[in-house]
N, C-alpha and C positions, 0 to 999 in steps of 0.2 A: 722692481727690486727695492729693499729699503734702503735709506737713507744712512749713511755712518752714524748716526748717533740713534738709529733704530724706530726712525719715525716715519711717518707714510710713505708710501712705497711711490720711487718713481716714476712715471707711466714710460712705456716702450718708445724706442723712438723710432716713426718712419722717416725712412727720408726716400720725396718726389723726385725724380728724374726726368727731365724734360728738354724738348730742343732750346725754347725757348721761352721767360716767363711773358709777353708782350700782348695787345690787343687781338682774344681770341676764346672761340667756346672753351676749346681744351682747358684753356689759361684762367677762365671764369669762372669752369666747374672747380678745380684744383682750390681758386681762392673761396669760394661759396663753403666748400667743404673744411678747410682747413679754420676756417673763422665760426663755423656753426658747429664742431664738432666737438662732444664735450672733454673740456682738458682732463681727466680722469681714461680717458681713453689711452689717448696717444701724442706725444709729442709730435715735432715735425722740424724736419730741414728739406728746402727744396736744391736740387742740383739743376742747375740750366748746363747742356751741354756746350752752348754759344753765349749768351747770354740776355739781361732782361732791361726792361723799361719800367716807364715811373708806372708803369701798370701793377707792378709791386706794390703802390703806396693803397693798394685796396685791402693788402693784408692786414687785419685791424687788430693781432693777436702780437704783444712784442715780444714773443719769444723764438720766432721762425728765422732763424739766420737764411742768408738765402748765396750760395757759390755760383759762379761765371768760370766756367770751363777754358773761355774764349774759344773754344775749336770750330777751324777755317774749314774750306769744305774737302771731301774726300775723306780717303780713310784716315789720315792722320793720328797713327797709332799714339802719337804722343800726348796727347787729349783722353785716350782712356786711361793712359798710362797716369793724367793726373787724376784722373778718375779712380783708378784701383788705388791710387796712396789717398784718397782723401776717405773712403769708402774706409781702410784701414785706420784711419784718425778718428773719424766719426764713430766705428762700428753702429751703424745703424740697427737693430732689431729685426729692421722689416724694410726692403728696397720696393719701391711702388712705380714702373716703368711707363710709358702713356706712347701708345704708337709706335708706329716704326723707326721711326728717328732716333729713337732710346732704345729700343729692345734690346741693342747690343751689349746696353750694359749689366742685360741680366750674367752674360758670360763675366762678365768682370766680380761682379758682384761675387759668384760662385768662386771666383779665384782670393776675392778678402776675405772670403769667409762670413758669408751673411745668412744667418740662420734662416731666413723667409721670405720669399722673393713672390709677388705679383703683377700682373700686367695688364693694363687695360687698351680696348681700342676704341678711338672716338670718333672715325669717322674714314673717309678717304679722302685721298690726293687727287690731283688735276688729270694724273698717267694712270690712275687706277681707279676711275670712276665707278665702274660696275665690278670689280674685284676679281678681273679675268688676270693680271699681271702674273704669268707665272714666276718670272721677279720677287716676283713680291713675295708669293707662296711660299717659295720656295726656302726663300729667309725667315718666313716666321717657323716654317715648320725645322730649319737650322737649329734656332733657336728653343726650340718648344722645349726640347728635355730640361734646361735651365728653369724654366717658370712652373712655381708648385700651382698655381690657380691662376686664371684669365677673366678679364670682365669685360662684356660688350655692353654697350649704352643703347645699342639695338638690342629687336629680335632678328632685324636683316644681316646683323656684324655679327651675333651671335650665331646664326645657318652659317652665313661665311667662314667662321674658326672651326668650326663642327665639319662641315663640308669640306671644304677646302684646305684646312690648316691641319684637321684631324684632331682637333682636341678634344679628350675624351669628356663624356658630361659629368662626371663626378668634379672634373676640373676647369669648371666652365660654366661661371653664374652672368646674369642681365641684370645691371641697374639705371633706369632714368634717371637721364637728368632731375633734376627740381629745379623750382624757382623759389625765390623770396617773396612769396604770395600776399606780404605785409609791406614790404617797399615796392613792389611792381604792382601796382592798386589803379583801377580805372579812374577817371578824373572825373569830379563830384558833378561838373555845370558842364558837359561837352569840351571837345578839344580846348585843352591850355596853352597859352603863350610858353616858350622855353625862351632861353638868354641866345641873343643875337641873331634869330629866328627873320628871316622875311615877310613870316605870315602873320606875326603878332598882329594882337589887333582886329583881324579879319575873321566875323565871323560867318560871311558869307563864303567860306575857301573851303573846300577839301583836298584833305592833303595826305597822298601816299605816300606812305616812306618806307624802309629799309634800313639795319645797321647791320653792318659785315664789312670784313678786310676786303678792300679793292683786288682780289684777287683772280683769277681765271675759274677756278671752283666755284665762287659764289655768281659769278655771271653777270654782274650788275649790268655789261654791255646789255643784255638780253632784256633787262627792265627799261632800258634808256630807250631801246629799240622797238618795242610796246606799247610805255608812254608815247613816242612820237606818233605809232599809228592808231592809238587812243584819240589824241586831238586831230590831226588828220580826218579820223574818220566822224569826228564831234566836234566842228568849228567851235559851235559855241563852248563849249569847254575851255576854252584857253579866259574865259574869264570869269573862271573861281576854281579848276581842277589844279593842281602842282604837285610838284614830285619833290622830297628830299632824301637823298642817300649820304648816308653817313658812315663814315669810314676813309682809309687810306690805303694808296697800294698799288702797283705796278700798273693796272688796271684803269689808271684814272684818267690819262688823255686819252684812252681809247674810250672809256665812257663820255666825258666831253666833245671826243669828236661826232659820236654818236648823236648826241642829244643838238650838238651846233647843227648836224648835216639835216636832223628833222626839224629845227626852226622852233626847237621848244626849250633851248638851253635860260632862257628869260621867265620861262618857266618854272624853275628848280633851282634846289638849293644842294653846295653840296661842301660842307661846312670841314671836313677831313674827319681824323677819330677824336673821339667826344667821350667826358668821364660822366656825362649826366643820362644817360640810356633810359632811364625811368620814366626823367623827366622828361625827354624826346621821345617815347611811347606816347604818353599825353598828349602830346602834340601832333598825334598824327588821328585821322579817322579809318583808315587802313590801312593794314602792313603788306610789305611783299616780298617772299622771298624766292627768286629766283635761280640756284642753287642746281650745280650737274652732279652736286652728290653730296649729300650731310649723313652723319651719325645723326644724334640726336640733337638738335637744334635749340640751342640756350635762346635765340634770338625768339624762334617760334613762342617758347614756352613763355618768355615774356612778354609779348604782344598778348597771346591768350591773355594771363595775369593781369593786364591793364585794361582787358574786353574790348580789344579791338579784333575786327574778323580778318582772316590771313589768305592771301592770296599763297601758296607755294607749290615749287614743283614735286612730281609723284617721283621721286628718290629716296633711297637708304628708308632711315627712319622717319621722314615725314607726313606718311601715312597712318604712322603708329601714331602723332600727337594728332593733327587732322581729320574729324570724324568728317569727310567732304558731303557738303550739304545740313550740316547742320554746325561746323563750328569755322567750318572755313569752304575755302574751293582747292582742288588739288588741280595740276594741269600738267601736261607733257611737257620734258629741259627741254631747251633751245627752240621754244616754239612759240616765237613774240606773240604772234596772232592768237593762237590759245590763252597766253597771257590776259592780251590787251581784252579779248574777250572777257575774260572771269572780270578784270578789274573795273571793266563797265558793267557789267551785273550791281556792282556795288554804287559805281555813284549814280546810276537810278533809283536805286532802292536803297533807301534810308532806313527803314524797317527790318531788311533783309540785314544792313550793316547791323542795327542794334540787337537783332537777335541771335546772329553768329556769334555778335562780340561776347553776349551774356553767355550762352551755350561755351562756350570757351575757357570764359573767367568759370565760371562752375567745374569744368572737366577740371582746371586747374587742381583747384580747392579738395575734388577726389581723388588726384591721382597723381600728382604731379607735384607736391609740397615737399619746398627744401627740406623740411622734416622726415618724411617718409625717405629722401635718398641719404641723408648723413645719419638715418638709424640705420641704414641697411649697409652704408659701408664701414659703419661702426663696428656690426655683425660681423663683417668681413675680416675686420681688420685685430679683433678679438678671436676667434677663430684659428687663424691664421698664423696666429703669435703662440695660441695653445698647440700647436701641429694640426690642427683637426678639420686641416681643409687638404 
């Protein structure tokens, strides 16, 4: 819309709705997008239903106010209720929902009166791994009549809303993740030092690592459990193999106890959540993600990005970024011995690491660049605003 004194036109405003803005893919794509996307498009306000962390301070654009709902757990109608007055303050243009934990306020939204409502889903829960939850179904498809168009980050989430949720295809598009294929860059001379690292320095060390919330979904018990019968079964290993897992979360004495009871906690590093991920990519010679269920994996995309080859489990959409055998290895959740298998494949073959990892950084480069997903939610979000989705 123009301006009171008749000069360039406004751009529309979305506003994100989310549980919460803190350390996470969800939280990573939302900021990637919001920071790359061009201001001629669309504004932006994010709504955290609960609220966020200094994980905020990545939004590099200073026009994104960002609300804290506070809402405790349960239904807590009083929390939508600030929801539909602020939705009425704001009027947004365009309400952008992410998951389950939000969905409800496509209802709300339809009660302020928001001309364009869409909804995305990025992955699943701990209770709803394989997306059997009829829970779960049963709520989105509650829900469904409120949402003019749906976006899965799979083609696995994508059969799921189709199958399961019954959303029709006309209202029903897939967009990958991307990565920042210019700041997630392989490291020029082999594994780099990062800040407060144990392994600086050592260039005889190979070193697996992992970044994810210490959570029960991502599994890292399941990698501690792996590493331990990797040396185990490879004495000699314990002097140059090491593990670091990076992240924070419920999850994490139960990972230490893991790693203490194998006798390789002296072995690893495990530093909490860390704003330097790039630069900890570098630092690693293989990644691994051991995971009982992902959408589309920021984590993955980035390890490719920086050519290292990826050990991950065959879930959701990990197969879609994993060509297995040529840019990584895929293996069965919750199956150390599978794991610990694939991850020795690698530190024998140095070759096999450097060819995965290149095979990778390339798939990147065609398929996967932050560009390619903030044109296409750009499309979206254009579209959308005209009625004409």
């Amino acid at each position: 819309m123009p301006d009171k004194q008749g000069g360039a036109a406004t751009p529309p405003l979305v506003a994100h709705l989310i549980y919460s803005l803190d350390f996470g893919g969800l939280e990573n794509g939302l900021v990637n997008l919001i920071n790359h996307m061009p201001g001629d498009v669309c504004r932006h306000v994010i709504i955290c239903l609960t609220t966020y962390s200094d994980f905020a301070k990545r939004i590099q654009r200073p026009d994104v106010p960002i609300h804290a709902l506070n809402k405790p757990p349960g239904k807590a109608i009083g929390s939508y209720l600030k929801l539909w007055r602020l939705l009425r303050q704001l009027k947004p243009d365009l309400l952008h929902t992410r998951n389950l934990a939000a969905l409800e306020g496509q209802f709300w939204a339809v009660l302020a009166g928001i001309p364009h409502r869409i909804h995305s889903e990025h992955g699943r829960d701990a209770d709803d791994i394989d997306g059997t939850n009829l829970k779960y179904q049963r709520l989105r498809r509650l829900f469904r009549p409120f949402v003019q168009h749906q976006i899965a980050l799979s083609r696995d989430l994508q059969r799921y809303l189709a199958d399961r949720v019954f959303v029709p295809p006309h209202a029903l598009s897939q967009i990958y993740n991307g990565v920042d294929d210019t700041r997630f860059v392989p490291s020029p001379e082999g594994r780099a030092d990062v800040v407060d690292s144990p392994f600086n320095g050592r260039d005889d060390l190979l070193v697996i690592g992992t970044v994810g919330r210490l959570q029960p979904v991502k599994d890292q018990v399941n990698l501690a459990d792996a590493f331990g019968r990797l040396i185990a079964s490879n004495p000699q290993y314990r002097s140059f193999v090491r593990l670091a897992i990076i992240g924070d979360g419920g999850t994490r004495d139960k990972v230490l106890s893991k790693l203490e009871g194998s006798g390789v906690a002296d072995l690893t590093w495990l530093p909490g959540a860390r704003h330097d991920v790039s630069d900890l990519m570098r630092a690693f010679d293989v990644f691994a993600l051991p995971s009982l269920a992902e959408g589309i994996s920021n984590t993955i995309l980035e390890a490719m990005s920086c050519g290292l080859p990826v050990v991950a489990t065959d879930v959701g959409g990990n197969a879609e970024l994993i060509e297995h055998g040529h840019t990584g290895l895929l293996v069965p959740k919750a199956d150390p011995a599978a794991l610990a298998e694939a991850l020795n494949r690698y530190v024998v073959d140095a070759s096999l690491r450097r060819a995965h990892g290149l095979a990778g950084r390339l798939r990147i480069e065609r398929e996967f660049s932050l560009t390619r997903m903030v044109e296409k939610y750009s499309d979206i979000y254009r579209r959308a605003l005209q009625g004409a989705l």
